[in-house]
Every structure is written in structure tokens, then in C-alpha cells.
C-alpha positions in Angstrom: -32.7 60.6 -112.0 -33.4 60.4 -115.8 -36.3 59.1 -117.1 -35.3 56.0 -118.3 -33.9 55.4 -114.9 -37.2 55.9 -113.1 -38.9 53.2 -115.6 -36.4 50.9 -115.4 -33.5 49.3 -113.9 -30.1 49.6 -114.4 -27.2 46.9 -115.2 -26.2 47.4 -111.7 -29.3 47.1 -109.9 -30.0 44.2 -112.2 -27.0 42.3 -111.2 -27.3 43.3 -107.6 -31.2 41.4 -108.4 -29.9 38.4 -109.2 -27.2 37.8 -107.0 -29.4 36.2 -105.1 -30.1 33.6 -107.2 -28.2 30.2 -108.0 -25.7 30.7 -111.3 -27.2 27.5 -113.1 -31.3 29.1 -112.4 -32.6 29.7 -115.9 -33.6 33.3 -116.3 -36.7 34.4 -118.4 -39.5 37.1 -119.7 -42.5 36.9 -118.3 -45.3 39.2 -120.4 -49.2 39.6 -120.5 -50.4 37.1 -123.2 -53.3 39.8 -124.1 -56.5 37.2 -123.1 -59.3 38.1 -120.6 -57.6 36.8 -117.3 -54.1 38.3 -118.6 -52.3 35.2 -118.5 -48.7 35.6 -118.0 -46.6 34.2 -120.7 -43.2 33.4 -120.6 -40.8 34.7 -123.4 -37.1 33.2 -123.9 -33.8 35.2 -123.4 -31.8 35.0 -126.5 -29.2 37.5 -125.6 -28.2 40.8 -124.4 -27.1 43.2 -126.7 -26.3 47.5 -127.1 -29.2 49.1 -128.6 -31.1 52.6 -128.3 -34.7 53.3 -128.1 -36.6 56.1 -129.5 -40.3 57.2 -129.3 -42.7 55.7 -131.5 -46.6 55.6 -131.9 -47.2 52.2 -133.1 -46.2 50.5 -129.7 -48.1 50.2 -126.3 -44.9 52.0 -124.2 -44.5 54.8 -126.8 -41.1 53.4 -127.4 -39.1 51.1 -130.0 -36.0 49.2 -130.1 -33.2 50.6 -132.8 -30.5 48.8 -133.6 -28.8 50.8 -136.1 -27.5 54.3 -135.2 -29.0 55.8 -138.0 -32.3 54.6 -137.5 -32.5 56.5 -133.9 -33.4 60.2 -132.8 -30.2 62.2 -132.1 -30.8 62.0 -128.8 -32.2 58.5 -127.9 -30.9 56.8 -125.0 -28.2 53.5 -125.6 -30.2 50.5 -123.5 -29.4 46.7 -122.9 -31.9 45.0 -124.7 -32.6 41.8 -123.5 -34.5 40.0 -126.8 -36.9 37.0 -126.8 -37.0 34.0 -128.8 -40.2 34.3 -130.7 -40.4 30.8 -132.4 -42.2 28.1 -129.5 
């Protein structure tokens, strides 16, 4: 198992997730809003798209999102990236 895989879930085991739900339920992020009680904000899908993440220490996870090739370590792992609509 690679690392990635033992932090996260894969397409498949994603899809096998939500087979269990009805088509038409609307699907979204749910993150700590950073207050004292960590309230639990919801975030909206935009899209999926191909990206890669590479290590990074200006984030909280030690990792980024790269969307250009050339913007990635040689040998950074190709992800789904699910982004959020950031405008409420």
C-alpha cells in the first residue's frame, strides 16, 4: 500500500462509498471552520479534475495541489482533486 493510499481513498473505493446513496443526493465537503468548538463547514463541489500534489510547508497536510506538470516534483503522485466553490 502506498502512502497516498493509506491517507486516502481511492476512485474505486469512493464509488463503491457512494453506491449506496440515491443518484439525485447532492454531494459536498464538509471542513473544520477553524473556531473554538470546530464547527463543521460545508464547502461546494465544483468539479473533479487530474491533478498531482507535492510537498509543501506553507499548508497544514504538508501537501499542495499542482495543476501544471511543471509546477510538480518529478515524482509527485497524479490525484483526483475534487475543488470547492469558494464564493458563499
Amino acid at each position: 500500500m502506498s502512502f497516498l493510499n493509506s491517507r486516502t481513498m481511492t476512485v474505486g473505493e469512493l464509488k463503491m462509498e457512494l453506491e449506496r446513496f440515491d443518484d439525485d443526493m447532492p454531494v459536498v465537503l464538509q471542513g473544520d471552520y477553524g473556531d473554538r468548538i470546530n464547527t463543521p463547514e460545508v464547502h461546494w463541489i465544483k468539479s473533479p479534475e487530474e491533478a498531482f500534489i507535492t510537498r509543501t510547508a506553507y499548508s497544514k497536510t504538508g501537501w499542495k495541489v499542482c495543476f501544471d506538470r511543471e509546477d510538480r516534483d518529478e515524482d509527485a503522485p497524479e490525484v483526483v482533486v475534487l475543488s470547492f466553490e469558494e464564493q458563499y
